[in-house]
C-alpha positions in Angstrom: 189.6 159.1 172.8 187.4 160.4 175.6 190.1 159.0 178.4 192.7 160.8 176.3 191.2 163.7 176.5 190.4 164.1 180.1 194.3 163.0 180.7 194.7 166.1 178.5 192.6 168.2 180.2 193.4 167.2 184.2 197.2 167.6 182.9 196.5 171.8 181.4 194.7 172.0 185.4 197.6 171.2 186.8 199.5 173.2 184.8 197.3 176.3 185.4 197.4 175.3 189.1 201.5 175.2 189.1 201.7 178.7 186.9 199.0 180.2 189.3 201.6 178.9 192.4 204.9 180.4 190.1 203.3 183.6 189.4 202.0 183.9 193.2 205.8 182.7 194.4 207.0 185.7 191.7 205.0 188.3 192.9 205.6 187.4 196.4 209.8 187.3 195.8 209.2 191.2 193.9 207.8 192.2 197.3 209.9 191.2 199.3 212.5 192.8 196.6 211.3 196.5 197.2 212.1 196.1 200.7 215.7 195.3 200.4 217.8 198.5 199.8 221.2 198.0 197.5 223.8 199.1 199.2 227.0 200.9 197.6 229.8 198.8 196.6 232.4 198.6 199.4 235.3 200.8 199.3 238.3 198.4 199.0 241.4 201.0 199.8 241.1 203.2 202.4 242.9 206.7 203.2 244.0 205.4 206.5 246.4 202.3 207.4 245.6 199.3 209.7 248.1 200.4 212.1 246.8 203.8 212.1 243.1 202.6 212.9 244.3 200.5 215.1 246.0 203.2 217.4 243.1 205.8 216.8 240.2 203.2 218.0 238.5 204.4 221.2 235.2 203.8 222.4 233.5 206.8 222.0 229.7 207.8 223.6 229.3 211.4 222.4 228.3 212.2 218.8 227.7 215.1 216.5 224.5 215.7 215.1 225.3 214.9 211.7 224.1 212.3 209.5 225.7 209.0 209.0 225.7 208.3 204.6 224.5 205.4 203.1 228.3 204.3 201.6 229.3 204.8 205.4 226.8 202.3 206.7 228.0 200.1 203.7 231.4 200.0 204.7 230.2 199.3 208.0 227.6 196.4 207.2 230.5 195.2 205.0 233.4 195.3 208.0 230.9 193.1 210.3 229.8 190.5 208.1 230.3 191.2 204.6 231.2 188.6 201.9 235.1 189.0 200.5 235.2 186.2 198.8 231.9 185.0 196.6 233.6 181.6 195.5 233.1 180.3 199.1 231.2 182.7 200.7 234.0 183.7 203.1 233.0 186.9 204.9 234.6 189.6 206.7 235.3 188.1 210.4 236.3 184.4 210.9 233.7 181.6 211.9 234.2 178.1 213.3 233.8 176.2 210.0 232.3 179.1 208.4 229.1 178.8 209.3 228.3 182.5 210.3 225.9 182.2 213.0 225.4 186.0 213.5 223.1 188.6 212.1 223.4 192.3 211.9 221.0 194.6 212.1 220.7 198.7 212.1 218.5 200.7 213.9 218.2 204.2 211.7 217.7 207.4 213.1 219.9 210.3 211.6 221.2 208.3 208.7 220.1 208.3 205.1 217.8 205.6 205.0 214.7 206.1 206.4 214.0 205.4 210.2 213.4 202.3 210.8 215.0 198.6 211.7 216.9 196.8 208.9 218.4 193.8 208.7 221.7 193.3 206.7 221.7 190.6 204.0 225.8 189.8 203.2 224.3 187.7 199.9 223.0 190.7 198.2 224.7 193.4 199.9 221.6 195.1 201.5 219.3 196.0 203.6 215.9 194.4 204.5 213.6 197.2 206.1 211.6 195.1 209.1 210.1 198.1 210.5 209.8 202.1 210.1 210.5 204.5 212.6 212.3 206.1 214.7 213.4 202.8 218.0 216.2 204.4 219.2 215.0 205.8 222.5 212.9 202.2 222.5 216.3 200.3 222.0 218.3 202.8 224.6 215.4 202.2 227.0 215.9 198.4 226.9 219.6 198.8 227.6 219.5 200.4 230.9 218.5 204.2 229.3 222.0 204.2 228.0 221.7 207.7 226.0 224.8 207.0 223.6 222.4 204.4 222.2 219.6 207.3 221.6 221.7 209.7 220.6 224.1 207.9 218.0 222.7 208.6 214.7 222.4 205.1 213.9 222.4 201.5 216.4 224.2 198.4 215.3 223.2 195.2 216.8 224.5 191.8 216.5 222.7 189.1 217.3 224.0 185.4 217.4 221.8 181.8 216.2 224.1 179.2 218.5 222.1 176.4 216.4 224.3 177.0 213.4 227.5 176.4 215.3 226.2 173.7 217.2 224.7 171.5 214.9 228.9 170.8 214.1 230.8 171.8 217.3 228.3 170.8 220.1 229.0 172.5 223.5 231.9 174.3 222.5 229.7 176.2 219.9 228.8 179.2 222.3 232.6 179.6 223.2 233.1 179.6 219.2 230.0 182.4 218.4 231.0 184.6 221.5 234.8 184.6 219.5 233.2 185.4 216.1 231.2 188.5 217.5 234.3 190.0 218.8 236.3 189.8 215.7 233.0 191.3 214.0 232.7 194.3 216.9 236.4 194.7 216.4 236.1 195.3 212.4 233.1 197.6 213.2 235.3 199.8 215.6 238.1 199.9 212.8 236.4 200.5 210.2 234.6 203.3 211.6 237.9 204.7 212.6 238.9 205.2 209.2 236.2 206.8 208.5 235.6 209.3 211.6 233.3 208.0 212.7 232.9 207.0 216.8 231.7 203.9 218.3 231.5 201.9 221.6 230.5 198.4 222.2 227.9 197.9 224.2 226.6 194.8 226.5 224.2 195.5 229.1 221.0 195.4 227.9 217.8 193.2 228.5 218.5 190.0 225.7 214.2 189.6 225.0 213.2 193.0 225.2 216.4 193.5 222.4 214.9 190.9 220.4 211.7 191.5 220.3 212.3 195.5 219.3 214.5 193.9 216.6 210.9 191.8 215.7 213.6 188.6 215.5 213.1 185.1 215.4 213.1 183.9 219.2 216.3 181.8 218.1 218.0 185.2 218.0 220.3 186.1 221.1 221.4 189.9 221.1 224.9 190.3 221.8 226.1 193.4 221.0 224.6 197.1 220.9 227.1 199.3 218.8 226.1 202.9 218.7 227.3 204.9 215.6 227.5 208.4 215.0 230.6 211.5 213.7 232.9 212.1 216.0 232.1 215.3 217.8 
């Protein structure tokens, strides 16, 4: 009777122990919840053809001082990596053996979201804040003091983790990645065609000082700076 009990009682202390851990694992997944901001559904049919965004697309360094909207930085987020097709999680650009090895994130400045650096998450369709405030002159500054960077209403940068493409395709991975991030840039400077907005791809820039504005992982490489504002 007495060993039966203690197996009863050492078994209700784990228990408590595991629920403490759950609840602890809950409240930490809730936090990290109020930091991701939904974004709208994309827009699936546009007002403007392929064709017609193709011939308009320009790389443009000037912007108006007008904000950029939430469902515009939807379409966008969606355009560069955003999922089309949830049954295998095939995304907007093509990736050697879909693995997806880049990362997008948005540096706010005249947008609706609050200031600040997000990074996009294509699962849920949002945007994880990772900082507040205002880094556009920080990010312009560590890309030569390029002022379409500081004076775009909002930043676009995509960064590339070779180790996902690697682990399958070896040396040719980087070949692989550096083909992926075009045909990502690419859907970025369409889609903000169609909706008037002006963009320009960007390359010269310090790689660490990027990363480390972005506050990324050191496995991050920076490959793109996309400024984004209206077209003046």
């Amino acid at each position: 009777m007495l060993r039966r009990n203690f197996i009863k009682l050492l078994a209700a202390f784990f228990a408590s122990i595991i629920g403490f851990i759950g609840l602890f694992r809950f409240r930490e997944a809730v936090k990290v919840d109020k930091n991701v901001i939904k974004l709208p559904e994309p827009v699936k049919t546009g007002k403007m053809s392929v064709e017609e965004a193709i011939e308009g697309r320009r790389s443009r360094r000037e912007y108006a001082n007008t904000p950029v909207s939430l469902k515009e930085i939807s379409q966008l987020c969606w355009a560069a990596q955003g999922i089309t097709d949830r049954r295998y999680g095939f995304r907007a650009a093509p990736s050697a053996g879909a693995l997806y090895p880049l990362e997008i994130f948005i540096v706010a400045g005249n947008t609706e979201l609050e200031q600040g650096i997000y990074q996009y998450l294509p699962d849920e369709h949002g945007l994880k804040l990772i900082e507040s405030g205002d880094f556009r002159g920080g990010l312009a500054k560590v890309a030569l003091g390029q002022s379409s960077i500081k004076n775009a209403a909002m930043n676009i940068v995509i960064t590339a983790i070779y180790e996902r493409t690697a682990r399958k395709y070896g040396s040719r991975a980087e070949r692989y990645v550096h083909m992926e991030a075009g045909h990502a840039a690419q859907n970025v400077y369409l889609q903000a065609e169609s909706l008037e907005l002006a963009t320009v791809s960007i390359g010269a820039f310090y790689d660490g000082d990027v990363r480390e504005l972005l506050l990324a992982p050191e496995d991050h490489i920076p490959l793109y700076i996309m400024p984004v504002g209206k077209k003046k």
